[in-house]
C-alpha positions in Angstrom: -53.0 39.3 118.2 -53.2 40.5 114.8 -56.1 40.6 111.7 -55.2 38.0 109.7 -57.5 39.1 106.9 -60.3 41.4 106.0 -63.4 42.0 104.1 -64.5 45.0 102.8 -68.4 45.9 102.0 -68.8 48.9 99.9 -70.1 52.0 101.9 -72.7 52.7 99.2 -74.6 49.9 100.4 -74.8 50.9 103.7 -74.3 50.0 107.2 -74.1 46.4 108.1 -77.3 45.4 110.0 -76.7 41.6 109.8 -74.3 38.9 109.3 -74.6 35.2 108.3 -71.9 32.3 107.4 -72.4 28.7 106.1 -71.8 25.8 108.4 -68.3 25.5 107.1 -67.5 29.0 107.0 -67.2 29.1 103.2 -69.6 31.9 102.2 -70.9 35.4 104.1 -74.0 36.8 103.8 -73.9 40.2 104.9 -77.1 42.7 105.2 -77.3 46.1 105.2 -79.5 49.1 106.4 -80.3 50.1 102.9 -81.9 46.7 101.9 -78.9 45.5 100.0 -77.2 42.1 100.3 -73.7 40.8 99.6 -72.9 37.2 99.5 -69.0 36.7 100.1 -67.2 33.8 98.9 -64.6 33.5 102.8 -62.3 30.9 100.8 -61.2 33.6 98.3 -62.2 36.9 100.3 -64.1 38.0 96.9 -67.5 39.6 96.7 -69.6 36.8 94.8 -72.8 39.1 94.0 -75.1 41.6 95.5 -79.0 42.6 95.3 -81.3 44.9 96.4 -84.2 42.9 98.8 -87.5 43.2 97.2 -88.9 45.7 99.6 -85.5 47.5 99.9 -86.0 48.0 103.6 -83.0 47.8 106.3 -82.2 43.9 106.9 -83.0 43.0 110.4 -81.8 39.5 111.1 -80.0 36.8 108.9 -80.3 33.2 109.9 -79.3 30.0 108.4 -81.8 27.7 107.8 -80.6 24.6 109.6 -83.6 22.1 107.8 -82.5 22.7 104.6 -80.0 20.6 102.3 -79.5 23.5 100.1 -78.0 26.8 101.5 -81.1 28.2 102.4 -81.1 31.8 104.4 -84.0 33.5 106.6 -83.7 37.1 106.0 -86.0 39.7 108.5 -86.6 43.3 106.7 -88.9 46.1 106.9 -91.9 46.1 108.9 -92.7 42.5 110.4 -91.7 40.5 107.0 -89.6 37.3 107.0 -88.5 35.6 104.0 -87.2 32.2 102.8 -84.2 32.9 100.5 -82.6 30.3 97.9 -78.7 31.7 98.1 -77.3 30.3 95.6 -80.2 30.9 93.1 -80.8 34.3 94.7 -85.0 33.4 94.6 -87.1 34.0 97.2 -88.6 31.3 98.3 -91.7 31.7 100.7 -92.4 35.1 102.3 -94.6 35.8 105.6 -95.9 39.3 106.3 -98.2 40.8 108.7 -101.1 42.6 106.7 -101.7 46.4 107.7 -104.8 47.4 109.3 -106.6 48.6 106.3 -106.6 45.2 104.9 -110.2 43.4 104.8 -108.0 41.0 106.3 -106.2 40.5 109.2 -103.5 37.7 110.4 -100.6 36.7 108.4 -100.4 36.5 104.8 -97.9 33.7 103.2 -96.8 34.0 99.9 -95.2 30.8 98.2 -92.9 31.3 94.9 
């Protein structure tokens, strides 16, 4: 067995914490413990772009979403925070947190953009 290709993430952006492809294995999204996200086109094996997430906390999980005609990621960061992500406009799309205890308050707070 041998590697038949590679990709390489810069190490400035830190370790990877999460990993997510497209149905047809065109595009990577890769997540990293410093909040920074790389979107890899697989066909060409280039980097296509990369941002900081909003919060710039250490992406937990990536997830497809599998309702969604347009490529449309889940991203979990920071402290109890999921987001609805629009990949190829790079927008966030809806955002659900769990408010802090010094809130007025409680329960979930959703955020539409």
């Amino acid at each position: 067995m041998q590697l038949s290709w590679s990709v390489e993430n810069p190490r400035s952006h830190g370790i990877i914490t999460a990993m997510v492809t497209d149905r047809a294995h065109n595009w990577l999204l890769v997540g990293t413990s410093r909040g920074i996200l790389t979107l890899w086109d697989l066909r060409f094996r280039i980097p296509l772009r990369s941002w900081v997430h909003p919060t710039k906390s250490r992406i937990s999980r990536l997830l497809l979403c599998a309702h969604s005609k347009e490529p449309r990621v889940i991203i979990a960061a920071g402290k109890h925070e999921v987001s609805l992500w629009d990949i190829e406009k790079v927008e966030c799309r809806q955002m659900f947190a769990v408010r802090s205890g010094d809130e007025k308050m409680g329960g979930v707070s959703l955020g539409y953009v």
